[in-house]
PyMOL Python script that loads the backbone (N, CA, C, O; Angstrom):
from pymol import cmd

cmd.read_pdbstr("""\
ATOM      1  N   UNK A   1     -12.432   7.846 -19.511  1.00  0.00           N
ATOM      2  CA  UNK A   1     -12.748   6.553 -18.916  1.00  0.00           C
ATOM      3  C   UNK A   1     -14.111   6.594 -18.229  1.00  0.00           C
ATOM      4  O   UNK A   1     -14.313   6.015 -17.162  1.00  0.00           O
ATOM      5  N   UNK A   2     -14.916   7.207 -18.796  1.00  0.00           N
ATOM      6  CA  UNK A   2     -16.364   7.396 -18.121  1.00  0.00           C
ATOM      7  C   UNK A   2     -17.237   6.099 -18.818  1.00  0.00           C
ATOM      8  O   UNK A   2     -18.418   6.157 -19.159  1.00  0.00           O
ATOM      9  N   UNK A   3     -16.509   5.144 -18.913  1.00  0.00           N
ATOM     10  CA  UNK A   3     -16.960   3.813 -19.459  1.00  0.00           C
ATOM     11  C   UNK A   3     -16.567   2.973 -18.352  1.00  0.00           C
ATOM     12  O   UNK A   3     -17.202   1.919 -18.322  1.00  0.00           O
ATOM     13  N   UNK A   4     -15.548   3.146 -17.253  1.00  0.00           N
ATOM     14  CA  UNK A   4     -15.946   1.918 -16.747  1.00  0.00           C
ATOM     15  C   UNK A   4     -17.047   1.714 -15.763  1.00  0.00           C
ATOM     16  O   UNK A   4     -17.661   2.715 -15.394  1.00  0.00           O
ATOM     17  N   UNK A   5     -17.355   0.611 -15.318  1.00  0.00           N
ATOM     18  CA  UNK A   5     -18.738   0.391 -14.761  1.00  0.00           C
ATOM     19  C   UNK A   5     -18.484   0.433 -13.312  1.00  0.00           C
ATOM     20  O   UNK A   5     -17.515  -0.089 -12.760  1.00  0.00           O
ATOM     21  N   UNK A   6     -19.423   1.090 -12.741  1.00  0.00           N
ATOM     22  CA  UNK A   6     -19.397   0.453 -11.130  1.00  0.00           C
ATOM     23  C   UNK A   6     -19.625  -0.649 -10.693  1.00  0.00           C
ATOM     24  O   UNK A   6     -20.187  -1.583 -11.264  1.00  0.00           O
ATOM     25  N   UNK A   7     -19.085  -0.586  -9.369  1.00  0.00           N
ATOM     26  CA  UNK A   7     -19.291  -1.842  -8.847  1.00  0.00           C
ATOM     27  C   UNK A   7     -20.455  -2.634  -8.556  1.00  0.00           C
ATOM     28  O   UNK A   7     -21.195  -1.882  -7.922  1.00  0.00           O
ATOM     29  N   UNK A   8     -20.923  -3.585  -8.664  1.00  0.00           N
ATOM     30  CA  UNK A   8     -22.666  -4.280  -8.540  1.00  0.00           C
ATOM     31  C   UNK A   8     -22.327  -4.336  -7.275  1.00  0.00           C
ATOM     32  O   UNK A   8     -21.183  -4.364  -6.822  1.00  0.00           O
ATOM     33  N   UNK A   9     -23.633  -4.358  -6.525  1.00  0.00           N
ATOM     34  CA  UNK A   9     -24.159  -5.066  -5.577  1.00  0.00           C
ATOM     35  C   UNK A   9     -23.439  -5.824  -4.269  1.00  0.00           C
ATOM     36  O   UNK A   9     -23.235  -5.649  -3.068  1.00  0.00           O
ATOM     37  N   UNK A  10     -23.156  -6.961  -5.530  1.00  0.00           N
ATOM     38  CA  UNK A  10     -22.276  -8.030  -4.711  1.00  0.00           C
ATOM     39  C   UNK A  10     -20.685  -7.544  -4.554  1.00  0.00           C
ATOM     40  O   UNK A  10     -20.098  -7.374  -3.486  1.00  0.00           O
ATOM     41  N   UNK A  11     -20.059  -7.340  -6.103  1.00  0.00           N
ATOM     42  CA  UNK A  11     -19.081  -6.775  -5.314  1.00  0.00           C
ATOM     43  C   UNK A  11     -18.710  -5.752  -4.691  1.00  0.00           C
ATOM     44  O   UNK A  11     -17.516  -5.822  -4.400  1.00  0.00           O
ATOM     45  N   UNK A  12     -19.295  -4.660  -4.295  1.00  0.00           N
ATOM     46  CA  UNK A  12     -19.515  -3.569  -3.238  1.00  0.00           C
ATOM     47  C   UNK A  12     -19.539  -4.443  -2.000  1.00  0.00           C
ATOM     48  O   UNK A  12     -18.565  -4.113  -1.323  1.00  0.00           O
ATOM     49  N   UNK A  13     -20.370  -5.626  -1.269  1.00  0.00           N
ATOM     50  CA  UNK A  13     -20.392  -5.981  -0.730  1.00  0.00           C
ATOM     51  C   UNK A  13     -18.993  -7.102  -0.352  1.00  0.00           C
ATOM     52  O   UNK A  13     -18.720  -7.529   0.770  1.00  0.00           O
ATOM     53  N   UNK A  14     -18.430  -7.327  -1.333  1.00  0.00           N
ATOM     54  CA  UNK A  14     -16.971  -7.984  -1.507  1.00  0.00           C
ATOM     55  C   UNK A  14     -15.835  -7.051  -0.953  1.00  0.00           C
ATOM     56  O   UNK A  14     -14.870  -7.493  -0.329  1.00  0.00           O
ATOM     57  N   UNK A  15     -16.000  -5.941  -1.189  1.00  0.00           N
ATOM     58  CA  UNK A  15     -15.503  -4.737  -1.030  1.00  0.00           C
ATOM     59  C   UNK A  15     -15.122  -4.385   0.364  1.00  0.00           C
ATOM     60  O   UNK A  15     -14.018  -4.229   0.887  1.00  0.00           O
ATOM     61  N   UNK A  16     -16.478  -4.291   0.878  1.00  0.00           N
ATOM     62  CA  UNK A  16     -16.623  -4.174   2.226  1.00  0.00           C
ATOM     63  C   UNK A  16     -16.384  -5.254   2.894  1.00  0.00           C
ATOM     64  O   UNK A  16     -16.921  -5.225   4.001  1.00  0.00           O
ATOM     65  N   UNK A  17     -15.692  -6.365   2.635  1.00  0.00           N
ATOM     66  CA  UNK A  17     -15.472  -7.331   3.564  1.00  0.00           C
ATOM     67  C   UNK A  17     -13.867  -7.389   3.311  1.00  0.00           C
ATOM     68  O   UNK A  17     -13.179  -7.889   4.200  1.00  0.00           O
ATOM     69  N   UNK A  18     -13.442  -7.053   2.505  1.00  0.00           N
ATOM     70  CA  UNK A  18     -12.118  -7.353   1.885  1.00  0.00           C
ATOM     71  C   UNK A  18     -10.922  -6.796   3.181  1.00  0.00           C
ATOM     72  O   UNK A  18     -10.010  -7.574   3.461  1.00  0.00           O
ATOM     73  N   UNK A  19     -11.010  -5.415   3.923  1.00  0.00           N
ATOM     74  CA  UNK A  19     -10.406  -5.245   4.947  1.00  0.00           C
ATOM     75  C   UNK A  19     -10.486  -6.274   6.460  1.00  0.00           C
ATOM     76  O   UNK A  19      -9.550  -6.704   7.134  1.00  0.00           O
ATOM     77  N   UNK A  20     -12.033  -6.452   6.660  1.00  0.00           N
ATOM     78  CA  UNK A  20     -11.865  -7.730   7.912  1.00  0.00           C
ATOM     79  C   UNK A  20     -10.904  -9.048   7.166  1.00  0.00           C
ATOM     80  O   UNK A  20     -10.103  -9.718   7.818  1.00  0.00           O
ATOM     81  N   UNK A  21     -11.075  -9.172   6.231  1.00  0.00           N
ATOM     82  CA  UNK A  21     -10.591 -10.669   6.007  1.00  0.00           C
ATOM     83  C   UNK A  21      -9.082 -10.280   5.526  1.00  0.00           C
ATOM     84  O   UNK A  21      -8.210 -11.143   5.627  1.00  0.00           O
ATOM     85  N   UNK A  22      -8.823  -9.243   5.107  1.00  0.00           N
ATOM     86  CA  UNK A  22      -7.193  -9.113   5.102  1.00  0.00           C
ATOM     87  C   UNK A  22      -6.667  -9.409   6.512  1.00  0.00           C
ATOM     88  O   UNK A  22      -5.693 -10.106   6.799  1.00  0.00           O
ATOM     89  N   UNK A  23      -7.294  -8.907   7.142  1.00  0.00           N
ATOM     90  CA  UNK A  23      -6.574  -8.516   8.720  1.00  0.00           C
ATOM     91  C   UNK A  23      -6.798 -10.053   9.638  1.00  0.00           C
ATOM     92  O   UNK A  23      -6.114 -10.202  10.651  1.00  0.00           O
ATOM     93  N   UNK A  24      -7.846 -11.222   9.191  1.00  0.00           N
ATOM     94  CA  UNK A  24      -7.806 -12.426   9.623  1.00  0.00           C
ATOM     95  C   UNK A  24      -6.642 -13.070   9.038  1.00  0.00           C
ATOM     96  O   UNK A  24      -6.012 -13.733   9.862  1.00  0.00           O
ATOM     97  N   UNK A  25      -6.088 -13.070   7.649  1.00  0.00           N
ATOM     98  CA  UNK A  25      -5.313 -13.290   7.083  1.00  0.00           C
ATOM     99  C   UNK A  25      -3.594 -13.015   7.706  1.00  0.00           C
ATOM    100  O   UNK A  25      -2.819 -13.799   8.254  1.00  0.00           O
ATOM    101  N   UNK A  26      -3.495 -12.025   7.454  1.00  0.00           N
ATOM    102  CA  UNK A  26      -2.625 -11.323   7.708  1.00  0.00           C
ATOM    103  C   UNK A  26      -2.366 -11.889   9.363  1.00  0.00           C
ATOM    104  O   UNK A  26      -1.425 -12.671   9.493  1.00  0.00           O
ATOM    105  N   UNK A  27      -3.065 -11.567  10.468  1.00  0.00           N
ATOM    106  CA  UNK A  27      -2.930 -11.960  11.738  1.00  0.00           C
ATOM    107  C   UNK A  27      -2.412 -13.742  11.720  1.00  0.00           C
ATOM    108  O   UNK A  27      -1.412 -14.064  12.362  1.00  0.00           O
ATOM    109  N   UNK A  28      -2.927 -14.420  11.207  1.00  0.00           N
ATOM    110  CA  UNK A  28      -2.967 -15.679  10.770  1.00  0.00           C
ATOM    111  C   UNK A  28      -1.084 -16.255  10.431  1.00  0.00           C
ATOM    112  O   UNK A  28      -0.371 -17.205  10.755  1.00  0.00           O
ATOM    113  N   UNK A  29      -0.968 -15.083   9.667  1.00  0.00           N
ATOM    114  CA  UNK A  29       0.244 -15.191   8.644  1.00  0.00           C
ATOM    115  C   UNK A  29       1.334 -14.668   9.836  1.00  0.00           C
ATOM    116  O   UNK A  29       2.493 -15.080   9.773  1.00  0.00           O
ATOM    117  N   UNK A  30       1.030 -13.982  10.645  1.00  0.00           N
ATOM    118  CA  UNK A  30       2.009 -13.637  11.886  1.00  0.00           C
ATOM    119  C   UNK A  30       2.190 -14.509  12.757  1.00  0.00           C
ATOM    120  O   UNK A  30       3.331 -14.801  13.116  1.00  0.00           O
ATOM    121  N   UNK A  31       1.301 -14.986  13.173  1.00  0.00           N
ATOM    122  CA  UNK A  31       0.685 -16.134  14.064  1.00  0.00           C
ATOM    123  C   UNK A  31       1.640 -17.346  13.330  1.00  0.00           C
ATOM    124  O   UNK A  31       2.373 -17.929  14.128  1.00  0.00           O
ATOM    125  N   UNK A  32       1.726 -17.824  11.822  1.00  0.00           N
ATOM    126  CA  UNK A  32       2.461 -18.869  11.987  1.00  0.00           C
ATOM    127  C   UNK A  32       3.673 -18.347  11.764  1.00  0.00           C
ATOM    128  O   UNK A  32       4.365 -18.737  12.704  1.00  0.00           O
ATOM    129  N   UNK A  33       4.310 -17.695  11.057  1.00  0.00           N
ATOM    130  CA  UNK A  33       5.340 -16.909  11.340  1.00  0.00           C
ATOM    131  C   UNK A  33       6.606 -16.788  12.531  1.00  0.00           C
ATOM    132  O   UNK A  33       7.832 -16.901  12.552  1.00  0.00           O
ATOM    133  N   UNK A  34       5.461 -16.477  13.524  1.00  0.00           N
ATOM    134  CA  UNK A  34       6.062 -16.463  14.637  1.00  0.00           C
ATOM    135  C   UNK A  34       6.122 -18.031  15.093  1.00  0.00           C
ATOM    136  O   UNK A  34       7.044 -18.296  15.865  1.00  0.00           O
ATOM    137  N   UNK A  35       5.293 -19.062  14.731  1.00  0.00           N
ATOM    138  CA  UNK A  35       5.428 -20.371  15.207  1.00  0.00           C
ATOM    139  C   UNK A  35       6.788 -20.615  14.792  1.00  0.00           C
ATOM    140  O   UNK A  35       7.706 -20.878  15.569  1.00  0.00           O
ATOM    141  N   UNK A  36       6.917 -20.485  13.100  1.00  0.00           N
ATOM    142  CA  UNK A  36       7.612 -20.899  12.575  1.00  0.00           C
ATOM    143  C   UNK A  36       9.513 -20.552  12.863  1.00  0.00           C
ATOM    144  O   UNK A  36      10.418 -21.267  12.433  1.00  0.00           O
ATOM    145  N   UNK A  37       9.667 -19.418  13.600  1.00  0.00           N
ATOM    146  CA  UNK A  37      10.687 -18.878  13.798  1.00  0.00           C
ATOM    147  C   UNK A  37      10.767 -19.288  15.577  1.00  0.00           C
ATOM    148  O   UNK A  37      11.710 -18.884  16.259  1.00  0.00           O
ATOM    149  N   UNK A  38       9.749 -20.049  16.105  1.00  0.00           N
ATOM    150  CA  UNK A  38      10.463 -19.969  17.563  1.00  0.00           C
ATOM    151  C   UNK A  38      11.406 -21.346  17.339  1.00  0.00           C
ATOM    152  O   UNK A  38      11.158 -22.254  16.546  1.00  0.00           O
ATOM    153  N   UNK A  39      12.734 -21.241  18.396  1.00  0.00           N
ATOM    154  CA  UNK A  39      13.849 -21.861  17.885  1.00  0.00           C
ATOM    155  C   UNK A  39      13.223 -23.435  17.931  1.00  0.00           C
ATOM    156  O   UNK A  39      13.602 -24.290  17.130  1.00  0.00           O
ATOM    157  N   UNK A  40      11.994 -23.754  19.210  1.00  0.00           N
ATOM    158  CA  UNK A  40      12.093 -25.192  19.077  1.00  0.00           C
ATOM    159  C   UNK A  40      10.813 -25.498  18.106  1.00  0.00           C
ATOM    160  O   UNK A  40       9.741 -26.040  18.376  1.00  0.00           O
ATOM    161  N   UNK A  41      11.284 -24.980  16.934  1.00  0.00           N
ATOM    162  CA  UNK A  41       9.914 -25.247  16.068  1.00  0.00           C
ATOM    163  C   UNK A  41       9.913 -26.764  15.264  1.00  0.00           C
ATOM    164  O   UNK A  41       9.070 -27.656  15.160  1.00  0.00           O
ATOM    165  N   UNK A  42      11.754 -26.517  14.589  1.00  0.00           N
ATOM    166  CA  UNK A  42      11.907 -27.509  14.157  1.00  0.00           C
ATOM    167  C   UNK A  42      12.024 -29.186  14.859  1.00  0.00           C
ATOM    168  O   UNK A  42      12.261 -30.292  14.373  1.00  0.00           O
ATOM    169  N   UNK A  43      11.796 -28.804  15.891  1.00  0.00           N
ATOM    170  CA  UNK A  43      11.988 -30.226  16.924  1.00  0.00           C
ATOM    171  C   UNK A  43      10.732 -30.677  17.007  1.00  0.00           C
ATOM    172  O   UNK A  43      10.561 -31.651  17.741  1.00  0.00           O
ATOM    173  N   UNK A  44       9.321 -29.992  16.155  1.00  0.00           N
ATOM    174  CA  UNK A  44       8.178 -30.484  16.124  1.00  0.00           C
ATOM    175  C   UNK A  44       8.586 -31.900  15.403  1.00  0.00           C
ATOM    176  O   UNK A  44       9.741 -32.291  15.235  1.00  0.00           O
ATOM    177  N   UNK A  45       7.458 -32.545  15.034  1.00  0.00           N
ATOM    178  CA  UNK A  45       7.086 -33.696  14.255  1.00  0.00           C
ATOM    179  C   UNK A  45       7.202 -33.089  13.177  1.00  0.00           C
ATOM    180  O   UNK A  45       6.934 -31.888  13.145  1.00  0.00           O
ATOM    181  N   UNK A  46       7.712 -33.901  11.804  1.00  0.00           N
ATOM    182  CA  UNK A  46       7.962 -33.465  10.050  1.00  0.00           C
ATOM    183  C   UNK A  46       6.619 -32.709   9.847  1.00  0.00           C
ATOM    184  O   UNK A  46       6.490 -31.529   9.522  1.00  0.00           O
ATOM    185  N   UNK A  47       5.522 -33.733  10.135  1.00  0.00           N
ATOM    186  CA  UNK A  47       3.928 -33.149   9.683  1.00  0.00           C
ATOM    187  C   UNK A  47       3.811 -32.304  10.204  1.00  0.00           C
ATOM    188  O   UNK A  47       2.937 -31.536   9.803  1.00  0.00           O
ATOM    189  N   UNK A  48       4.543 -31.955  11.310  1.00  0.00           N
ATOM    190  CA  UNK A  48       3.498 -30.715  11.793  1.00  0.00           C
ATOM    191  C   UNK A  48       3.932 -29.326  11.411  1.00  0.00           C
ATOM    192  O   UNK A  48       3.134 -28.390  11.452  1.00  0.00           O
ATOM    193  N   UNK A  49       5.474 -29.146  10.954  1.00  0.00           N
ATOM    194  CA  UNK A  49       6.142 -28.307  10.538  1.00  0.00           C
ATOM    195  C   UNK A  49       5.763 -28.396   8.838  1.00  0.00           C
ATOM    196  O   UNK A  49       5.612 -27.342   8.219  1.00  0.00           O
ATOM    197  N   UNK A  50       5.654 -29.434   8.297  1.00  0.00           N
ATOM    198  CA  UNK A  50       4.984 -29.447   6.801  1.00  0.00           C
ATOM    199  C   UNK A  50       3.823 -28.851   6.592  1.00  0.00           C
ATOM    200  O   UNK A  50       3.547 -28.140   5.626  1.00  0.00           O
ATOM    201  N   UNK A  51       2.930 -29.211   7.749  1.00  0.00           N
ATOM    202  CA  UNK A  51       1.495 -28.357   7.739  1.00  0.00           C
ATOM    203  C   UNK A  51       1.641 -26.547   7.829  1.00  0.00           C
ATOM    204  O   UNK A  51       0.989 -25.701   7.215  1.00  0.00           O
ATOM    205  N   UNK A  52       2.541 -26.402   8.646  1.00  0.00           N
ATOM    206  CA  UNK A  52       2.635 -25.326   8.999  1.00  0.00           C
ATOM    207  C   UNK A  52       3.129 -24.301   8.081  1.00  0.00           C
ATOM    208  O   UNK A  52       2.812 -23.126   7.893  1.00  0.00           O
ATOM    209  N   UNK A  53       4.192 -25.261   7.446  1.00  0.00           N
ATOM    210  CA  UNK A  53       5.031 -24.439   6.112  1.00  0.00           C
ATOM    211  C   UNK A  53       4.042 -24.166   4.662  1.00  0.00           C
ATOM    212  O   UNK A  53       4.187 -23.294   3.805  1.00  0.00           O
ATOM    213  N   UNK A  54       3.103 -25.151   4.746  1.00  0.00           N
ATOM    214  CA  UNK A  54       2.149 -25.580   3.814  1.00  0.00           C
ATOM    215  C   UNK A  54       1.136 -24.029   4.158  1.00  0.00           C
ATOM    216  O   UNK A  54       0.917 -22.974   3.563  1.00  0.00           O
ATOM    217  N   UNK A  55       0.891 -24.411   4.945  1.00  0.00           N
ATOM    218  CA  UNK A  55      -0.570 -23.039   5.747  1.00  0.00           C
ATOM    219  C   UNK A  55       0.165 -21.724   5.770  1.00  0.00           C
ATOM    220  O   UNK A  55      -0.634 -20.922   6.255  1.00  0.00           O
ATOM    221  N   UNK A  56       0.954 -21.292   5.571  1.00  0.00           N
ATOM    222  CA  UNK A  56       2.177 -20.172   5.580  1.00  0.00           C
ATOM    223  C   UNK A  56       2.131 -20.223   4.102  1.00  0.00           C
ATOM    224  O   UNK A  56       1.548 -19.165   3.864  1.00  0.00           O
ATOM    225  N   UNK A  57       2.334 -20.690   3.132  1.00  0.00           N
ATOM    226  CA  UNK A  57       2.250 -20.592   1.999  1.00  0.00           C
ATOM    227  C   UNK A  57       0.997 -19.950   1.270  1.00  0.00           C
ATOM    228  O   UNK A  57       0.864 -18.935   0.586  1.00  0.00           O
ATOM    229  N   UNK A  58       0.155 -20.921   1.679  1.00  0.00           N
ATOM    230  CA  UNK A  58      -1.289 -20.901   1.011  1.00  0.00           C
ATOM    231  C   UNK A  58      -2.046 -19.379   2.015  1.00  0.00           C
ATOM    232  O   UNK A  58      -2.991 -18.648   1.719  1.00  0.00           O
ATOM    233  N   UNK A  59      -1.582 -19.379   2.635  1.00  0.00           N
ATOM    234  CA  UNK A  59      -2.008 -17.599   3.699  1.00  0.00           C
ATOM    235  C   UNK A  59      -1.618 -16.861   2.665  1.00  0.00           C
ATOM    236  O   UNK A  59      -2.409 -16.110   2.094  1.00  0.00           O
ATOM    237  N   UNK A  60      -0.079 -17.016   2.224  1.00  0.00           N
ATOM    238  CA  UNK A  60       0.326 -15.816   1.729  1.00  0.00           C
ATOM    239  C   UNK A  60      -0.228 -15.831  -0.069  1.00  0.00           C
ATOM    240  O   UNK A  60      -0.026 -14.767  -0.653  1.00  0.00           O
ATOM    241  N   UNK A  61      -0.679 -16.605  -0.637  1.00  0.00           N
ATOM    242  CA  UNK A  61      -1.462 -16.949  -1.541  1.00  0.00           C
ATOM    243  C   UNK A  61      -2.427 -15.841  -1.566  1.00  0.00           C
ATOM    244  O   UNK A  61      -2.422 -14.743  -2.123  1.00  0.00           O
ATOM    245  N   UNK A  62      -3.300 -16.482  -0.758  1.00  0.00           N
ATOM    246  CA  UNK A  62      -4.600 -16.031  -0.614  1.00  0.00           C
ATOM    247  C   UNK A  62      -4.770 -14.568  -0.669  1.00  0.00           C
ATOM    248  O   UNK A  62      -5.623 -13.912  -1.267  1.00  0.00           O
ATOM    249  N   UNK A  63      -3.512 -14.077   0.283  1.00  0.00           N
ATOM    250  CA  UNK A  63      -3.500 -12.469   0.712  1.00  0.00           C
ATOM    251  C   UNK A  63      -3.292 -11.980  -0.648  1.00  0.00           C
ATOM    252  O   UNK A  63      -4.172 -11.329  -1.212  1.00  0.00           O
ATOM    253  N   UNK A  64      -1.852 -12.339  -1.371  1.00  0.00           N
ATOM    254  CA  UNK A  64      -1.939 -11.868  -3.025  1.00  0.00           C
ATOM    255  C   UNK A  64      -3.631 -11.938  -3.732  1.00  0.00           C
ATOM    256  O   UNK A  64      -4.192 -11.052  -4.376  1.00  0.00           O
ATOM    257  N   UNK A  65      -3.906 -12.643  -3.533  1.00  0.00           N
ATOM    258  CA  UNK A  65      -4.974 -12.494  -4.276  1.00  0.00           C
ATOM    259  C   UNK A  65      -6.293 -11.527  -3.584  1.00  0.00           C
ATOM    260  O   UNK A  65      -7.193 -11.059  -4.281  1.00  0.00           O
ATOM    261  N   UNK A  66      -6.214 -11.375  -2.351  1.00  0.00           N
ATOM    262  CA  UNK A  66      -7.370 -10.872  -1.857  1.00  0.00           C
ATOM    263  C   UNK A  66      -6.652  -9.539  -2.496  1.00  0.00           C
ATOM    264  O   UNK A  66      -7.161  -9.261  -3.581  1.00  0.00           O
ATOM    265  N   UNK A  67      -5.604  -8.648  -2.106  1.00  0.00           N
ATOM    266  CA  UNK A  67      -4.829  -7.623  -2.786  1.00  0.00           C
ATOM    267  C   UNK A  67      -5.098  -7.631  -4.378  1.00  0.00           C
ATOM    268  O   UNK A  67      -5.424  -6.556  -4.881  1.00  0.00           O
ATOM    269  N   UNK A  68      -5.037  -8.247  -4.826  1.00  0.00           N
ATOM    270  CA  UNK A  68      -5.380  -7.856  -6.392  1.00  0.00           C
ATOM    271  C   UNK A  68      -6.689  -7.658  -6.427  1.00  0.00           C
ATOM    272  O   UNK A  68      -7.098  -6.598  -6.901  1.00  0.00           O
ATOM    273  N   UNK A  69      -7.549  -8.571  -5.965  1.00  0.00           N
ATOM    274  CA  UNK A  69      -9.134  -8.372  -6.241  1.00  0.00           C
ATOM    275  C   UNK A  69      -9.743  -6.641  -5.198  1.00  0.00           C
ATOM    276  O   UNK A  69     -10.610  -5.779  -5.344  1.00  0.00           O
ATOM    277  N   UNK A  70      -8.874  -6.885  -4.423  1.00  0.00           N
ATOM    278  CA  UNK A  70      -9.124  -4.960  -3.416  1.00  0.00           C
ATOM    279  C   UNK A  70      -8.910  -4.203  -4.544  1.00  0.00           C
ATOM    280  O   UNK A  70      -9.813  -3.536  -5.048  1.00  0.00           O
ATOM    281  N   UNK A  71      -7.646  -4.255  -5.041  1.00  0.00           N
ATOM    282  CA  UNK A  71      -7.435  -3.429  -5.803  1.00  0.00           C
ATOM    283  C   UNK A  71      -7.791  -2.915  -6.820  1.00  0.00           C
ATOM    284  O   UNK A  71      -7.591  -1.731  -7.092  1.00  0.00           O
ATOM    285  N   UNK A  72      -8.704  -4.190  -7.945  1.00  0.00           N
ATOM    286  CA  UNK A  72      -9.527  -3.870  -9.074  1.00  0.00           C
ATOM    287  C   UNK A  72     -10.534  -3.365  -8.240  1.00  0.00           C
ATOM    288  O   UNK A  72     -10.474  -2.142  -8.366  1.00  0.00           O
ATOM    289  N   UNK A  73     -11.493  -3.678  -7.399  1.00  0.00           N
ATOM    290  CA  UNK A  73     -12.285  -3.150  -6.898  1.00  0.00           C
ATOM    291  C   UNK A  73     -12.638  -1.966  -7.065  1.00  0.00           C
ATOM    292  O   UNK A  73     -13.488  -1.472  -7.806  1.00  0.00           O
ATOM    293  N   UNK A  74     -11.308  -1.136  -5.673  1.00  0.00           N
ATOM    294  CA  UNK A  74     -10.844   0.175  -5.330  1.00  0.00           C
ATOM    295  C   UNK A  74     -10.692   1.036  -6.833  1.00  0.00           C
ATOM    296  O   UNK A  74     -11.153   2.154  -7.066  1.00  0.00           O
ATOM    297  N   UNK A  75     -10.056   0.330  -7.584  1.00  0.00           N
ATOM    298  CA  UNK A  75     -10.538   1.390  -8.903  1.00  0.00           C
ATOM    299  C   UNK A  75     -11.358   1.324  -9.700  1.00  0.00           C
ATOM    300  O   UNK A  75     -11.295   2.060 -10.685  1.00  0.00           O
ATOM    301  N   UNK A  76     -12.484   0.341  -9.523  1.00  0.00           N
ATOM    302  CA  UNK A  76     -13.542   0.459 -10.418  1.00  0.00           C
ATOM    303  C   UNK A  76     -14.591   1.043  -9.424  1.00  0.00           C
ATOM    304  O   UNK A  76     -15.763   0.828  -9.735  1.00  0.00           O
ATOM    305  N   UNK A  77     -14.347   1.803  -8.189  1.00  0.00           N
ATOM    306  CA  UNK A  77     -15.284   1.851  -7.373  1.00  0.00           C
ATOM    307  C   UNK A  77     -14.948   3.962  -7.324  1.00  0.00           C
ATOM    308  O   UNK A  77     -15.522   4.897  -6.766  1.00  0.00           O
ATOM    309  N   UNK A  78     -14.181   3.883  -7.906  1.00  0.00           N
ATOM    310  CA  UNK A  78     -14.029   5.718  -7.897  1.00  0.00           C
ATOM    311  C   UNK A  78     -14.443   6.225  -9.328  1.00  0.00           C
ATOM    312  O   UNK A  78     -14.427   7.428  -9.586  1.00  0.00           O
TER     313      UNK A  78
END
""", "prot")
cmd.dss("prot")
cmd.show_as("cartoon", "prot")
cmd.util.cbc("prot")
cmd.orient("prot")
């Protein structure tokens, strides 16, 4: 496998950002989490618990994907 290519430039630099922004993510994803589980959550307003369930979703989205793109990275980078 001395064919695959290293990483350019930019994504080296993708690379190196990929741990701060997991950990904004991730903190984020606790943060509503924990909104979402305190008992008087559901006594919010519909929207605001829809937003919340919505933003809890799309967090955990994002994180799958930041994880796959680390991960091609991480092995095209050894």
């Amino acid at each position: 496998s001395g064919l695959r290519k290293k990483l350019s430039y930019n994504e080296q630099r993708e690379f190196e950002h990929l741990p701060g922004r997991s950990g904004e993510l991730e903190a984020e994803q606790e943060n509503l989490n924990k909104a979402a589980a305190h008992p008087e959550f559901y006594k919010e307003p519909a929207e605001v618990i829809k937003q919340v369930l919505a933003r809890l979703d799309q967090v955990h989205g994002e994180l799958l994907e930041l994880y796959k793109a680390w991960d091609d990275l991480d092995s095209r980078s050894k």
